[in-house]
N, C-alpha and C positions, 0 to 999 in steps of 0.2 A: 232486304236489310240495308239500313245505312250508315253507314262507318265513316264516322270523322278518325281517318289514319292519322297518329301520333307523328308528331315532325322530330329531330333529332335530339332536342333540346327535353324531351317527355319519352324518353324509349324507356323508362325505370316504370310507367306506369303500368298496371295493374288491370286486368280485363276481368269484368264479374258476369255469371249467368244469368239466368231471368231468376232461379229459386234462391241466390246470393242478395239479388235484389230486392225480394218479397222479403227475404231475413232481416235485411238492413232497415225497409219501410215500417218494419214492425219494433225496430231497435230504435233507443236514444241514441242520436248522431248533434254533432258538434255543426255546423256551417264551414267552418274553417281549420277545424284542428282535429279533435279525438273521434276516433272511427273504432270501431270494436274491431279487435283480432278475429272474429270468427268471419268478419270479411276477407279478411287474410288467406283464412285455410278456405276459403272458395273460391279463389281465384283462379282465372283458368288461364293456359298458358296460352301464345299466342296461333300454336299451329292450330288448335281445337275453335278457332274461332269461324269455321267454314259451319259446323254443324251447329249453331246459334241458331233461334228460333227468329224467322223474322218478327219486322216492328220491334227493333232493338238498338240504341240510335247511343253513342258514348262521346262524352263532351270534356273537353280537357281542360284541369283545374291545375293550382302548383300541388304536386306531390303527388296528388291522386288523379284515378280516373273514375268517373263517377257513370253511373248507367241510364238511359233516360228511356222510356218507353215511347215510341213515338206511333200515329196511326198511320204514316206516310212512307213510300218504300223511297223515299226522294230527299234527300239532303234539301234541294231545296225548297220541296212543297212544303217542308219541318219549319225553315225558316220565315218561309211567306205568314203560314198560317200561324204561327206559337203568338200564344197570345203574350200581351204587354206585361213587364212586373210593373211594379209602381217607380222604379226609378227610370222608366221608359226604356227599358231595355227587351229584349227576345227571352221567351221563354228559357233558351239554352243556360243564355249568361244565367239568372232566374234560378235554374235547376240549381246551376252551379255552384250558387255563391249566397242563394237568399233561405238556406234550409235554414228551420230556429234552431236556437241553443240548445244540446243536450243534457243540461245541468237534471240527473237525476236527482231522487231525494236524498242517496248515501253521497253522491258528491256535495249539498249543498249541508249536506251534516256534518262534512268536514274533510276532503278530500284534498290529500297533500299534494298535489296538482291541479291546474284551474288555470283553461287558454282561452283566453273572453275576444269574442267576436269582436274584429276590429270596425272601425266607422270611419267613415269619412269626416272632412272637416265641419260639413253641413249633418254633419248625424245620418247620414243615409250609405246603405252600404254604394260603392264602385267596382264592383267585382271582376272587372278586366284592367282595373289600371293596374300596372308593371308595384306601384308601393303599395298594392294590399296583396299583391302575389307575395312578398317581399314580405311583411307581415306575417298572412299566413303559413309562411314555411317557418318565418320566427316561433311561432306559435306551435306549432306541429312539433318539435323538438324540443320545446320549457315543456308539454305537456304530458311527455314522458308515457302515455296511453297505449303504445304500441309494446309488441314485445316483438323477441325472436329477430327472426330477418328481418321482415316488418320495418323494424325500429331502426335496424343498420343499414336499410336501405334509406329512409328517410335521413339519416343524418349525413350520408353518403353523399348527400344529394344537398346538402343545406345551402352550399355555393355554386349550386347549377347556373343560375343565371348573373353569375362572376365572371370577370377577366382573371387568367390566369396570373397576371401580377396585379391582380386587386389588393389596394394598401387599406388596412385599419387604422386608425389616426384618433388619438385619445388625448387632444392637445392640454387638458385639464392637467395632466400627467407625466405630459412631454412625452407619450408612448407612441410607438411607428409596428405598425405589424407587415411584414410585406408578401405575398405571394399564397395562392389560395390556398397550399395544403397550409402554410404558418397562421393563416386568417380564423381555417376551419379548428383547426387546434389548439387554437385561442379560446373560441368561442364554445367548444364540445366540452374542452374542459371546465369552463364557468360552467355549462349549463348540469354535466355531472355531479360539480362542487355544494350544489344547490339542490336536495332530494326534495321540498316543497317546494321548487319554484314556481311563482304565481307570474303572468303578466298578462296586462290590459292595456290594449292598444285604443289611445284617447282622441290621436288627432292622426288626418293622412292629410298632406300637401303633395302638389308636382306645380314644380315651376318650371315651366316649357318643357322641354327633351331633352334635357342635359342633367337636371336638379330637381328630386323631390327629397321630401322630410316625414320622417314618422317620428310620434310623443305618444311614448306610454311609460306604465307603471309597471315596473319592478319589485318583486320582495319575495321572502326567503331568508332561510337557516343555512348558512355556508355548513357542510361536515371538515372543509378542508381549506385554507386558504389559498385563493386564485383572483380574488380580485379584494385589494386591500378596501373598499369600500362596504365591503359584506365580512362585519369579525363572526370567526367561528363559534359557532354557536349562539348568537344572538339574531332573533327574529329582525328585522329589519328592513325599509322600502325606501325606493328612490325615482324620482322621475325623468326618464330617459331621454333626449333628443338625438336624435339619429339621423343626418343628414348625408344624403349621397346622390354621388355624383355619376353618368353614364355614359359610356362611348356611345358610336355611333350606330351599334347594333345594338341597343337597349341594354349592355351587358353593366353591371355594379364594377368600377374601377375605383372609387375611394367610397370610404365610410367612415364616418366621422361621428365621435360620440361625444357628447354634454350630459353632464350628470350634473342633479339639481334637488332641493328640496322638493316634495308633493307640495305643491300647492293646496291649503286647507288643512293640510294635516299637521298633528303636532310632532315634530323634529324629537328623537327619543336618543337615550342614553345609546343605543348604539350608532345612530349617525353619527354621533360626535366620536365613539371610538373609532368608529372605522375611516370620519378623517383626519382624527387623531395618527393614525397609522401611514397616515401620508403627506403631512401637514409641511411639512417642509419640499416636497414637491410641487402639490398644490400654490402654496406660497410663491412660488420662481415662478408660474404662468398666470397669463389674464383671467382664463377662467377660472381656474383654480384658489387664486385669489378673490376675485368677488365671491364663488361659494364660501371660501373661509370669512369672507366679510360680514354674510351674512347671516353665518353660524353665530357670530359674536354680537350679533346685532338685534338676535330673537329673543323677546321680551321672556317667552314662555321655558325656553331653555334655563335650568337649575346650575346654580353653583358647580356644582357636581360637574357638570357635563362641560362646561367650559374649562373648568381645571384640569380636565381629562384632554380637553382640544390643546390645552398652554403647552401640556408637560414635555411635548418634544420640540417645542420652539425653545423653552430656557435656556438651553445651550447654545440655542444658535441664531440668536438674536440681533447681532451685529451682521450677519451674512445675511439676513431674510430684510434687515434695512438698508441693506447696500442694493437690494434687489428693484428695479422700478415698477415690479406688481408687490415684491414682499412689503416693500416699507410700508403701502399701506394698508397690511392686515398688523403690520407692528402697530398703527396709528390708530387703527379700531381696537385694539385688546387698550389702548391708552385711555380714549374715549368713551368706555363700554363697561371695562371696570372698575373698584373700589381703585382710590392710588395706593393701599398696601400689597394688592394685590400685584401690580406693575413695578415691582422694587428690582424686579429680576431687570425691565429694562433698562431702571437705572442704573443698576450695577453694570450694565452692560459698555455705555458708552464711559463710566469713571475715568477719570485719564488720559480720554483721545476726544475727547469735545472740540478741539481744537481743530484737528483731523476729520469727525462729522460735519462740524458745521461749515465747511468750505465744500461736502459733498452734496450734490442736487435732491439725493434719495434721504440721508439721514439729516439733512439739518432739519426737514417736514418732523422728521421723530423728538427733534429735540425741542421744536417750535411747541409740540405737544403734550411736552412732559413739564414745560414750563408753564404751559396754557392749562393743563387739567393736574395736575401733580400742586401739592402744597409748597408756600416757597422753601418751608423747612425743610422738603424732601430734595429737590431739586436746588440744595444750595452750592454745594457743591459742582455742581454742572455750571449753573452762573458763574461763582466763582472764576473755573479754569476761562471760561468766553471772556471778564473781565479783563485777566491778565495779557490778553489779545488784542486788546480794544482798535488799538489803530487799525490793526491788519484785516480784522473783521469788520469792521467797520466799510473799508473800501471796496469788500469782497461781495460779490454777485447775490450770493446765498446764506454767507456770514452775516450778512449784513440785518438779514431778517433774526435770523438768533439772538441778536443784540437789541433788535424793536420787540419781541416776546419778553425780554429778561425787563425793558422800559415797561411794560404795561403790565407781568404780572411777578416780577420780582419783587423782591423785600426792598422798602425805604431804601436802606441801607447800599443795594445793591445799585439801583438805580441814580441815586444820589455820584454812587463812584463812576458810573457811565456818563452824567453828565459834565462833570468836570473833565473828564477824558474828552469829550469832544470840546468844551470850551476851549480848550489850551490849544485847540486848532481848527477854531467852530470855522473863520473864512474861509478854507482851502478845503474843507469839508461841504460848507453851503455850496462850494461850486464843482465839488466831486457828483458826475451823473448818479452815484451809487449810495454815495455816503451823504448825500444831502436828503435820502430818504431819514435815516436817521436822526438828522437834526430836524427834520418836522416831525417826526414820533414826538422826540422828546419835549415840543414846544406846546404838543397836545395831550402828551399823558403823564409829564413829569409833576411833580408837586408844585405849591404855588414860589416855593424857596426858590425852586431848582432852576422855574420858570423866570423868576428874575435873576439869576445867574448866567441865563444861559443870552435874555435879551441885553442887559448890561455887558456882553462879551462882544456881541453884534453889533451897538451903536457907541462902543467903545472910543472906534475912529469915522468921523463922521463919512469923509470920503470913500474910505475902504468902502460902510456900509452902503453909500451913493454908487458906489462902482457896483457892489451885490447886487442890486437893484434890478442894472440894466443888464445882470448878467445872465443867459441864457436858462441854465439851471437855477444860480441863485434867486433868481428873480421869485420862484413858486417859493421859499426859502421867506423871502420879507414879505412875500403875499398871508403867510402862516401867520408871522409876528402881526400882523397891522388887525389882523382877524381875532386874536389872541390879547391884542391890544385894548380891542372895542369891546371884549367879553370883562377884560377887565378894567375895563371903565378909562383906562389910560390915555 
């Protein structure tokens, strides 16, 4: 008989006899995941393994131990001879890892669990790389098929090949899980939360020996809330990346998740509640902002479901544009919606414009509201930047708030900005800052405004002669002579 003995890292598995094996050959079996319980009650222990019938040869997979017939009393004449699978690998791996799917007919009639054989990145399975072991133990535990010990032994086991301070890391979320029982507790309890849970693992990577990545699909009926991305009771999917990282004994020391739309698939009323339920978190990080970006961005998403995404930003609107990922999912809900719809943002900054637009993150929000917003609605907001005019004018960031209100403010509005910088257009044209401004207004002001503003300029001939050679000023008269020639002057 030949016996691949179990190393320490596999002492939970499971030894079958020759009639466990004929039971199994004759049952639907999974590749990677669901195994029938009656494997279970035939498992022999491991002192009974002397009276084994030879040509009995066991080959170690994650979770299980699988039983392989072999015609050689020799560990290695098994390996010399086992013929090739097709991904040129030994028959052993082959046994292992290449069984078909056991998708019976009552499971594909509707079976409230479904663990889909992972694949490699080229579509071919890898059945000894460390991330479809890694996979498969995911898999074995969403598929819920086992009972009894069985079951507890499998989940027991779901961070075997973890470092004991293995960190979960959900930067979407700003979330830190640290230390394997808190990791394992994390994750049993989503998987509990979820009584259909479905997943299919789409892609596998490894980058060298430190870095691989798995991307699959997610979905499922939460009964209970555990992970605000799944609202209770609503059917719902997501596509997962899952990227980790390994010490130097191949063990999982971080794990890092991204959550993302299904590519191809249509985004449904409960995506958007379930990031409804975390949208102001999401909003504070990079990733979690781009996902809310392009929650607001999807053509096929309904009314409905966007208003459902706003409702917890309303209140907190001024905090999610101070943010330098928030502001710009504030700039997309600007962008994206009707302007009745964005009144809450106006309301938001009423009063302290003065106060945004010298900030780096909110003046982009007000540049927006002026830019997509009717000037009716947004008069108000000009107005307060008006009564500022110097001050923002010279300001880094202001100074852009005062060139949106030139190009999409009311007559009226712009008219009063241009006399504000006439009454100090020289000292302005050679401000590094504010001499942006006086070429805004040379390019988008009306044709009144435009001779108000050149008649202020060539006032004093000299002065203007000194503008000229003057460092900043100079792109300043470069405007006017350009503006000149457009109009015939």
């Amino acid at each position: 008989m030949a016996l691949v003995q179990p190393s320490a890292q596999f002492e939970h598995f499971q030894y079958f006899d020759a009639s466990a094996w004929q039971t199994m050959q004759a049952m639907p079996m999974a590749g990677v995941s669901c195994m029938s319980e009656a494997m279970t009650a035939m498992a022999m222990p491991m002192q009974q393994m002397q009276q084994m019938q030879p040509g009995m040869m066991f080959v170690q997979v994650p979770v299980m131990m699988v039983p392989v017939f072999v015609p050689h009393s020799s560990e290695q004449q098994f390996v010399q001879q086992a013929p090739q699978s097709p991904n040129g690998r030994s028959g052993v791996d082959s046994v292992a890892t290449d069984v078909p799917s056991p998708r019976s007919s009552d499971d594909e009639a509707g079976s409230p669990s479904k663990c889909v054989r992972p694949k490699s990145k080229g579509g071919s399975p890898t059945g000894s790389s460390r991330m479809e072991h890694l996979a498969q133990s995911l898999s074995l535990v969403a598929c819920k098929s086992f009972g009894g010990e069985r079951n507890d032994q499998i989940r027991s086991n779901i961070l075997q090949n973890a470092t004991a301070d293995v960190e979960l890391l959900w930067p979407d979320l700003d979330s830190r899980v640290k230390g394997s029982q808190n990791v394992r507790a994390f994750m049993l309890n989503f998987f509990d939360s979820v009584p259909d849970l479905q997943m299919s693992v789409n892609a596998i990577t490894e980058d060298g020996s430190t870095h691989g990545m798995l991307e699959y699909t997610i979905s499922g009926t939460a009964s209970k809330l555990a992970m605000p991305m799944f609202p209770v009771g609503k059917w719902v999917q997501w596509k997962i990346t899952s990227r980790y990282e390994f010490d130097h004994s191949s063990k999982v020391r971080v794990h890092q998740i991204r959550l993302g739309f299904v590519p191809g698939a249509p985004a449904t009323a409960a995506n958007f509640e379930g990031l409804s339920q975390c949208a102001s978190m999401l909003a504070s990080t990079q990733g979690g902002s781009r996902l809310l970006q392009e929650a607001i961005e999807m053509d096929g998403a309904s009314a409905k479901s966007k208003a459902l995404l706003m409702e917890p930003m309303v209140g907190n609107i001024w905090e999610m544009s101070l943010s330098p990922h928030g502001n710009h999912v504030v700039q997309k809900l600007i962008m994206n919606l009707f302007p009745q719809e964005v009144q809450f943002v106006v309301d938001a900054f009423r009063g302290r414009v003065v106060e945004a637009a010298q900030n780096q993150m909110q003046s982009r929000v007000l540049e927006r509201l002026l830019e997509y917003c009717p000037p009716s609605q947004t008069e108000v907001l000009a107005e307060e930047a008006l009564g500022h005019a110097p001050t923002l004018l010279r300001h880094s960031f202001g100074n852009f708030v005062l060139q949106a209100v030139l190009e999409h403010g009311t007559a009226e509005h712009r008219s009063l900005l241009v006399g504000a910088i006439c009454s100090d257009v020289h000292r302005l044209a050679r401000h590094k800052i504010a001499s942006n401004s006086v070429r805004k207004a040379l390019m988008a002001s009306s044709p009144a405004d435009q001779d108000a503003l050149i008649r202020a300029l060539k006032f004093d001939p000299l002065s203007f002669a000194s503008l000229a050679k003057h460092k900043t000023g100079s792109f300043v008269c470069r405007e006017l002579k350009q503006l000149a020639r457009r109009m015939g002057k």
